[in-house]
C-alpha positions in Angstrom: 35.9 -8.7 63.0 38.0 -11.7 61.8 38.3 -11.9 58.1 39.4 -15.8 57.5 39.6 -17.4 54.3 39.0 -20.9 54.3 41.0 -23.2 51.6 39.8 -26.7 51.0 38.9 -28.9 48.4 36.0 -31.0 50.4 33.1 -28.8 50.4 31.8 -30.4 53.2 34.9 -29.4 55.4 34.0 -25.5 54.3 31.0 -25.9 55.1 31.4 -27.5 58.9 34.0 -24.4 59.3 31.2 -22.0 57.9 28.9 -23.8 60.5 31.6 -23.5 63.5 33.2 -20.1 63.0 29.5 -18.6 61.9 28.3 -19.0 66.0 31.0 -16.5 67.0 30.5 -13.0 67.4 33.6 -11.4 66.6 34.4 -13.6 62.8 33.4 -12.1 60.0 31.2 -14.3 57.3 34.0 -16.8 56.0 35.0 -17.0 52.9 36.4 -20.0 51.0 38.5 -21.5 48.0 38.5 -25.0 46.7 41.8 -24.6 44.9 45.4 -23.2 45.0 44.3 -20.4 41.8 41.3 -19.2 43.7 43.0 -19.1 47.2 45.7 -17.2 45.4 42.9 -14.6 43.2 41.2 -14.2 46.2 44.2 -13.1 48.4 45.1 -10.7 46.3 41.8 -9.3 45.8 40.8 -9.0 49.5 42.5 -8.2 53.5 42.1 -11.4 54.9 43.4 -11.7 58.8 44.8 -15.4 58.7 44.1 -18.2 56.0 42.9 -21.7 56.7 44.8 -24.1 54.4 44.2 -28.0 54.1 47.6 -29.5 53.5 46.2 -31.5 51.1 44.9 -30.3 47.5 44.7 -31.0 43.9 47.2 -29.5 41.7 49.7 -27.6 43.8 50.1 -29.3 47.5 49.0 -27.4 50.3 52.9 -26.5 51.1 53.3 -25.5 47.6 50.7 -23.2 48.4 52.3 -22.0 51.0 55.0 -21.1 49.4 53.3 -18.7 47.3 51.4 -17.0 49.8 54.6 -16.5 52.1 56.4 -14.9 48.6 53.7 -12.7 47.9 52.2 -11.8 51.0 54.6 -12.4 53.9 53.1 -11.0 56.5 49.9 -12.9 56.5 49.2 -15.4 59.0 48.4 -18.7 57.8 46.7 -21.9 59.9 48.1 -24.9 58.5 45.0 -27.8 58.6 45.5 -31.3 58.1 44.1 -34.7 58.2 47.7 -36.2 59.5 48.9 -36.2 62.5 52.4 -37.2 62.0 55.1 -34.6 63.6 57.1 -34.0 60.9 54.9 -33.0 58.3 54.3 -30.0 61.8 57.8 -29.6 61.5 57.9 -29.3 57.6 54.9 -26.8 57.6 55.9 -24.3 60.0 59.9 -24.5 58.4 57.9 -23.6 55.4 56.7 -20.3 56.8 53.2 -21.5 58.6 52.1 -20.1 61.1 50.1 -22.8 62.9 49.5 -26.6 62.8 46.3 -28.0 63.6 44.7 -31.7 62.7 41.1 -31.6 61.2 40.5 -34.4 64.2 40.6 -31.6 66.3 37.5 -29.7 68.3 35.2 -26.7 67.1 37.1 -25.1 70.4 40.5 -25.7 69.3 40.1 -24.3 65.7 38.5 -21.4 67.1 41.3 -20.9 69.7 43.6 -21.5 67.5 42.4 -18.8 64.6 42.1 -16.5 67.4 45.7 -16.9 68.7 47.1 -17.3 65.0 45.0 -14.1 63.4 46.3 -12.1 66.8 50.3 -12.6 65.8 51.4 -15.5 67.4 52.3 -19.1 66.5 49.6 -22.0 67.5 51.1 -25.6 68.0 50.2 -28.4 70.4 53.0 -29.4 72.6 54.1 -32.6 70.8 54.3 -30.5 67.6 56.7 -28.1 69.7 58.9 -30.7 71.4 59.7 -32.3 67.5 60.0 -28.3 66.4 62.5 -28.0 68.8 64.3 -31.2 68.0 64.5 -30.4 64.5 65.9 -26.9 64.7 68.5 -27.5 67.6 69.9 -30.2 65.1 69.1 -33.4 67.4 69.4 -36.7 65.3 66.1 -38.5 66.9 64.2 -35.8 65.1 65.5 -37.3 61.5 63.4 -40.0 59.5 64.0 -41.2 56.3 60.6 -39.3 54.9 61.9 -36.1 55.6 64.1 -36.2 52.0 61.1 -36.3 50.2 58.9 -33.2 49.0 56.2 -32.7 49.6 54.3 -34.0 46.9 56.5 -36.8 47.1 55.2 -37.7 50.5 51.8 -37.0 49.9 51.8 -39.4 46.9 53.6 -41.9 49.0 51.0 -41.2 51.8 48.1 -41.9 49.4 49.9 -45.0 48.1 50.1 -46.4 51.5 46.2 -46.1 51.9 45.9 -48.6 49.1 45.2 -46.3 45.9 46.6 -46.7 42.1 48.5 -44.0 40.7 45.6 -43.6 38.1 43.4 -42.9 41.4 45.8 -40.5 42.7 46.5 -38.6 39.7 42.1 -37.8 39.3 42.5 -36.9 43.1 44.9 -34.6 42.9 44.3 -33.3 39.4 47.9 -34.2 38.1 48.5 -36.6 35.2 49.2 -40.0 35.8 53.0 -39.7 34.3 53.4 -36.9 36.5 52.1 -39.1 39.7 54.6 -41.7 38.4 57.6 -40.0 38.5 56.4 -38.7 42.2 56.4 -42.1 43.0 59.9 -42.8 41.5 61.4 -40.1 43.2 60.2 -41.2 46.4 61.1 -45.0 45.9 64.9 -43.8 45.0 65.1 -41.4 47.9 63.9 -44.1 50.8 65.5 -46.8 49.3 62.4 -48.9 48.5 61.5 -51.1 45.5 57.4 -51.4 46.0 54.3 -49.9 47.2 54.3 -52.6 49.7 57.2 -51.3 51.0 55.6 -47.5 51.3 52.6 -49.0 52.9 55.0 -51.1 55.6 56.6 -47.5 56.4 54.0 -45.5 56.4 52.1 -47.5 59.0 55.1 -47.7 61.5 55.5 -43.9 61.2 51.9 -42.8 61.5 52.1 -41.3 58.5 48.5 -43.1 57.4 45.4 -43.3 59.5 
């Protein structure tokens, strides 16, 4: 049986993977997490056969995350889920030590392939996600954008920007302080050479980096 921890801050995203992965006879009941500290408890206190993580979360980023799971637990495979479909942030996740990329867009069918194929040992990507994988690691210069300086936290708060949202707003989504969601927002502005949030919304919409 599949053991499959699912980490999200939406319960009703849990839930609909509950729902999906429930109907299939060789998962075990799923477990979930709303936050990096109980993903991370939970790892340790359990064998889990591939983690789910949502890219985006309150507190530490889904990459952050991540990190810590790949520095404790190396070995374990971990399905990368987000609401973005921009190839980079692919490219970014699986550099970080993922080992599959999949958008929440995608099918009951597809997250269910793609559990099975990550849990099983290998890698799960869709095939634009592999050709900007290989572009970036070969060294090609069409794979570079400006965004890929930033963190990740710095992207995501440039990301939520871009959707029209006040640092105040961002800081109660993510759970950070609003000083701290400021100086994100600094950073960003110095590395990609901008002066407003008119400027991140501009970029962000001829990248694809907002819905």
């Amino acid at each position: 049986m599949i053991q499959v921890l699912s980490v999200d801050d939406h319960e009703l995203t849990r839930s609909g993977i509950r729902q999906v992965l429930g109907q299939e006879p060789d998962f075990a009941p799923i477990d979930d997490a709303s936050d990096d500290p109980e993903a991370l408890r939970k790892i340790e206190e359990r064998a889990y056969d591939i983690v789910l993580l949502d890219v985006d979360m309150p507190g530490r980023s889904g990459l952050e995350t991540l990190a810590e799971i790949r520095r404790r637990h190396p070995a374990l495979p971990v399905l990368i889920l987000s609401r973005y479909s921009e190839k980079q942030l692919a490219v970014r996740a699986l550099r970080a030590g993922a080992n599959g990329y999949l958008e929440k867009t995608a099918s009951a069918g597809q997250l269910v392939r793609a559990i099975r194929q990550v849990a099983g040992g290998r890698r799960y990507i869709g095939p634009e996600i592999a050709e900007a994988l290989a572009a970036a690691v070969s060294g090609r210069k069409p794979s570079v954008v400006p965004h890929d300086a930033l963190s990740g936290r710095e992207l995501e708060v440039m990301r939520w920007i871009a959707t029209g949202k006040t640092v105040s707003q961002i800081a109660g989504e993510l759970a950070l302080s609003v000083k701290t969601i400021s100086t994100y927002r600094a950073r960003a502005l110095e590395k990609m050479s901008m002066r407003s949030n008119a400027e991140f919304t501009s970029y962000a919409i001829r990248f694809g980096l907002v819905d």
